[in-house]
Structures are given as structure tokens and as C-alpha cells.
C-alpha positions as CSV (number, residue, x, y, z in Angstrom):
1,X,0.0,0.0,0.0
2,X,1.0,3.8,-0.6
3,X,2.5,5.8,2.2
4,X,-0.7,8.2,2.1
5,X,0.2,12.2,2.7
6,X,-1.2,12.2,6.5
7,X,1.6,9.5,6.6
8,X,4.2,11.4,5.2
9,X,3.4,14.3,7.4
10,X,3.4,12.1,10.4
11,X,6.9,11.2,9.5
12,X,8.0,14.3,9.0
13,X,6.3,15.6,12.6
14,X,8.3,13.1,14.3
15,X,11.8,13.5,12.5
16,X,14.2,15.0,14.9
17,X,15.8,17.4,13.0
18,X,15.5,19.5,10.0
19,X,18.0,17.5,7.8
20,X,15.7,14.7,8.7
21,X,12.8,16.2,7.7
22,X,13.8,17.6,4.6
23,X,14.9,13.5,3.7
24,X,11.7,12.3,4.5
25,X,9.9,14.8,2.1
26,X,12.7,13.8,-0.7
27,X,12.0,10.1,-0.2
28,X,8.5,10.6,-0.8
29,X,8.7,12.6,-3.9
30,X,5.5,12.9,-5.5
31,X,3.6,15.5,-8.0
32,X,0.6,15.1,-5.1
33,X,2.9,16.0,-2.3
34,X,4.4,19.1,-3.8
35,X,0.8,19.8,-5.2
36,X,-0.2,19.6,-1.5
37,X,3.2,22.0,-0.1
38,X,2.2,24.0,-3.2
39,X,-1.2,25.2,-2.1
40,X,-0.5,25.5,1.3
41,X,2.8,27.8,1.1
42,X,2.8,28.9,-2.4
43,X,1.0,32.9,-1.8
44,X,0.4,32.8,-5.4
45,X,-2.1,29.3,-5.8
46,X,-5.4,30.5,-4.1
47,X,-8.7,28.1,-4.7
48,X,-11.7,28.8,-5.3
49,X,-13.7,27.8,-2.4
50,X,-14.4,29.4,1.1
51,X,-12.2,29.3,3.7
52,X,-13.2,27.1,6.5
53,X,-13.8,23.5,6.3
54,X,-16.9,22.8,4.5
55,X,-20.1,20.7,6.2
56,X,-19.2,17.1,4.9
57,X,-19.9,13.7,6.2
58,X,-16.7,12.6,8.0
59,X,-16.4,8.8,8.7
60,X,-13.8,8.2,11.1
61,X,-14.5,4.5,11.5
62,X,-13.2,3.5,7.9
63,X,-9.5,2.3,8.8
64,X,-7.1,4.3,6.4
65,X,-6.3,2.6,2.9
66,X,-10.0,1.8,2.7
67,X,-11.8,4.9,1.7
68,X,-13.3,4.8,-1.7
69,X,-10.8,6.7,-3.2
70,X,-7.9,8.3,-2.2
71,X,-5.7,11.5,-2.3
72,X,-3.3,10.5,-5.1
73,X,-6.3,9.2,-7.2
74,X,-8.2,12.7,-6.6
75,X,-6.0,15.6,-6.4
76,X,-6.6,15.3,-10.5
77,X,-9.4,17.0,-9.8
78,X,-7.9,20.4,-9.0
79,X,-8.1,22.3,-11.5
80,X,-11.5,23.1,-10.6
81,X,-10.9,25.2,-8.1
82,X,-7.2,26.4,-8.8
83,X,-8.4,27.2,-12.6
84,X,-10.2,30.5,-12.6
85,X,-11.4,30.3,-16.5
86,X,-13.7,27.1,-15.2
87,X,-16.9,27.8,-15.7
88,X,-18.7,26.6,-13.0
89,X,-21.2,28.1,-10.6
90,X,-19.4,28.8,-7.3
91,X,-21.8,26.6,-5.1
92,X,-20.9,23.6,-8.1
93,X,-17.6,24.1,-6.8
94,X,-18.1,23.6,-3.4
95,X,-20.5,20.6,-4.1
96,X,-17.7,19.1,-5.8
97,X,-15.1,19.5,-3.2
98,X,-17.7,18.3,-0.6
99,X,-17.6,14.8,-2.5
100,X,-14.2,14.5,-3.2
101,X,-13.8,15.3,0.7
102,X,-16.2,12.3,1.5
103,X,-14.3,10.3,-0.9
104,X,-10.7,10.6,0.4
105,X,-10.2,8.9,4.3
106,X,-10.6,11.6,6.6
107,X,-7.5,12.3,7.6
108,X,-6.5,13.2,4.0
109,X,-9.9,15.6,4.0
110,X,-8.1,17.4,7.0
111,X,-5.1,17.8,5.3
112,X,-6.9,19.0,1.7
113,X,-9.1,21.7,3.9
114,X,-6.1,22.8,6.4
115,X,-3.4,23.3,2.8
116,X,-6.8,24.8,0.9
117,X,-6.7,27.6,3.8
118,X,-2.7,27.6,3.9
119,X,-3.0,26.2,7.6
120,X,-1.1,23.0,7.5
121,X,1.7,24.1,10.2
122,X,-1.2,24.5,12.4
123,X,-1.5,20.8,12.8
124,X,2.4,19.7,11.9
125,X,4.3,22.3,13.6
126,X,8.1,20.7,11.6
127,X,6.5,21.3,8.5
128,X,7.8,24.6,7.3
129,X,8.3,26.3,4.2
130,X,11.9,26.5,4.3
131,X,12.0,22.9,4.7
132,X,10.0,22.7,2.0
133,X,12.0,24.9,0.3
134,X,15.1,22.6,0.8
135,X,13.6,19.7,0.2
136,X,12.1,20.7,-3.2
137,X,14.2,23.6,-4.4
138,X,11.6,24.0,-7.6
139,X,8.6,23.5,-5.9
140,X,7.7,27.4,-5.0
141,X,8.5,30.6,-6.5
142,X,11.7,33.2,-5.0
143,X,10.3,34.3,-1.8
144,X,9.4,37.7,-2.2
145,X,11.6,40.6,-0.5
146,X,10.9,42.1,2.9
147,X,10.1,45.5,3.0
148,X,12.7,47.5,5.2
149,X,10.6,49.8,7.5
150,X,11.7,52.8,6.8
151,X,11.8,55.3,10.4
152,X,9.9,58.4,10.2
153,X,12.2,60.9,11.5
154,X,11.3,62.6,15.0
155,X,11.9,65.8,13.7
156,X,9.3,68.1,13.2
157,X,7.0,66.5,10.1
158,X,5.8,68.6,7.5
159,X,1.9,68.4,6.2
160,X,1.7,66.3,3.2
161,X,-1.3,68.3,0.6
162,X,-3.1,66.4,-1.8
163,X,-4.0,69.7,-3.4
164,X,-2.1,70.5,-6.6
């Protein structure tokens, strides 16, 4: 059976150090995993769906592996909400994500709502972005540049006029 991405995430929670971690992403190299790092730490991939997780029904007696479908088999499907020329009605979209959620084993439906609202370190604290970033050196765009604050002097400040 497939390590499944809650898996992988355990793993990485309970590696001891950051090299560790970052070997434990690499040895599970998949276009599903970095699809999943990707929407939770990439600013730029936003879906098109509410934040929150959606109302679904969540059967946590199915042991893992036996779910009707699974995570790798449905992340196919996201181009529906990461496309924004897909003309679909908004509440089509949601329906949608709804059955893929009851599809997948709950604990990958976590996982799907927490990276859909860019939340995952809430629930795996090791996982962060520069790990991701080290462990799949393609996977997101450049960071973007800090601002430097600039100090407003203490002098005495002149009245800024809007007037021409």
C-alpha cells in the first residue's frame, strides 16, 4: 500500500531534525505532495472555495487505505478550483469538493481543507516552508523581499497636501 500524505506528514512531525525532515519529504517525492506543499505555502495558488472546512460527512471508522478513493487518485481533480477560467457556478464548486472530501479517508480531507486555507503548520508544527524549500528547491517561487521599515524621523513633520 502507498505511504498516504497524512503519513508522510506524520513522518516528518516526528523527525528529529530539520535535515531529517527535509529526507523524508525527498523520499517521498511525489507530483501530489508538492501539489499539496504548493497550495499551502505557495501565496500565489489560491482556490476557489471558502475558507473554513466545508459541512461534509466525515467517517472516522473506515481504517485508512480503505476509503473509496484516495488523495493520489483525486488531487486530479484540481483544476477546478485552482483554474479561474472554469466555468462553473461557485456553489458547483463547493459541491464538488464536498464529494471529493467524502471520498478521500478523513484524515487526508483534513489535510486538503487545512493546505486549501494555507494552515497546515497548524496541525504539523516541523512542517515549514523552508523545509519545503530545501527539500524541493523548484517546488515554490523566489520568496518575495521584505520590505525595510523605513523610520519616520522625529523631527518636526511637515503636512503632506493632496492639493495641486
Amino acid at each position: 500500500m502507498k505511504t498516504s500524505i497524512p503519513q508522510i506528514f506524520d513522518e516528518v512531525e516526528k523527525a528529529p531534525t530539520k535535515e531529517a525532515r527535509v529526507k523524508v519529504l525527498r523520499a517521498y517525492n511525489h507530483p501530489v505532495l508538492r501539489g499539496i506543499l504548493q497550495i499551502n505555502f505557495n501565496p500565489d495558488v489560491k482556490l476557489a472555495l471558502p475558507e473554513g472546512t466545508p459541512p461534509y460527512k466525515r467517517d472516522e471508522n473506515i481504517p485508512a487505505g480503505y476509503s473509496e478513493t484516495n488523495l493520489f487518485s483525486e488531487f486530479r481533480r484540481m483544476y477546478i478550483w485552482l483554474d479561474p477560467n472554469i466555468n462553473l457556478h461557485k456553489m458547483k464548486k463547493e459541491q464538488l469538493f464536498v464529494q471529493m472530501l467524502e471520498g478521500i479517508h478523513w484524515t487526508e480531507a483534513d489535510i486538503l481543507c487545512l493546505a486549501k486555507d494555507k494552515k497546515l503548520q497548524t496541525k504539523y508544527k516541523n512542517l515549514k516552508e523552508d523545509i519545503v524549500r530545501e527539500a524541493f528547491p523548484d517546488a515554490l517561487p523566489p520568496p518575495k523581499p521584505k520590505e525595510e521599515i523605513k523610520k519616520e524621523p522625529t523631527a518636526k513633520k511637515e503636512k503632506v497636501s493632496l492639493k495641486g
